[in-house]
N, C-alpha and C positions, 0 to 999 in steps of 0.2 A: 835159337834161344839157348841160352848157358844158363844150366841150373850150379847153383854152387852150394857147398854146404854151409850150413850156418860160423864155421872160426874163419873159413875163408874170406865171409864175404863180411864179416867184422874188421877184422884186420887192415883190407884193402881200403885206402881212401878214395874219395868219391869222385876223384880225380883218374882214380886208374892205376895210381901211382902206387905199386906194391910196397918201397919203400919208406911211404908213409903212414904208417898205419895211424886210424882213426880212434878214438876211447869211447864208445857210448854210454858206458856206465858213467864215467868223467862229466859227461854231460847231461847225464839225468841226475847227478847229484849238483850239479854246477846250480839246475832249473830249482833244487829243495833248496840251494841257500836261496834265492833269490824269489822262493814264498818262504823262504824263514824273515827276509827283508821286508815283504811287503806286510805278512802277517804283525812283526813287531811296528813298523808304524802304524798299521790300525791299529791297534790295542793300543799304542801313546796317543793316537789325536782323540780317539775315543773315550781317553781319561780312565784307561785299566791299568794303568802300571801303578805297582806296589801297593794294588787293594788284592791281599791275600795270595791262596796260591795260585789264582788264576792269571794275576798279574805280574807274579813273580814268576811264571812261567813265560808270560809274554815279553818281559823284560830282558828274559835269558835268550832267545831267539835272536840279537842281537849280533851273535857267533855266526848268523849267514852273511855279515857282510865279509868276516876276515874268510868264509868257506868258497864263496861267490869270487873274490881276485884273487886268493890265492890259486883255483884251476883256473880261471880265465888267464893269468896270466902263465899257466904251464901250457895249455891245449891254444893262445894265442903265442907264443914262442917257439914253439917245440917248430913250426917248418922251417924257420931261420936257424936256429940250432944243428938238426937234422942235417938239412943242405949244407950246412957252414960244413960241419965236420967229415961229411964224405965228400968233398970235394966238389959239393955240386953249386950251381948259380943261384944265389936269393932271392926268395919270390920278390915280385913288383910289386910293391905297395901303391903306387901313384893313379893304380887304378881306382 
């Protein structure tokens, strides 16, 4: 058994692949837009939006869909990127 320390075993992707490194923070903020998404549609089907500042807070929640693809789309490109530019093969997508 290999114990590692906690930057190392952030770092490493969960593939093995050192030169991948992984974001966990990226993705625990990626999971907040994506209850700032589900949050602001309840609050619109439940008829809270623009009644005071409760609704005007729910309304603002809105900003987790531009927070939700803008890392989805960094932490879903980044191994095509990565590999394009050190010379290495693109992962297969076809799986």
């Amino acid at each position: 058994m290999t114990v590692r320390t906690a930057p190392e075993a952030l770092s490493e992707a969960p593939t093995g692949d050192p030169a991948a490194p992984v974001f966990p923070v990226l993705d625990s903020l990626r999971a907040v837009g994506a209850l700032a998404v589900l949050t602001t549609h309840v609050g619109f089907y439940a008829g809270e939006y623009g009644d005071g500042t409760w609704g005007a807070f729910l309304a603002r929640l809105d900003i987790g869909v531009a927070l939700f693809f803008v890392l989805s789309g960094f932490l879903l490109s980044r191994p095509f990127l990565d590999r394009a530019a050190r010379g290495r093969t693109r992962p297969r997508v076809r799986r």
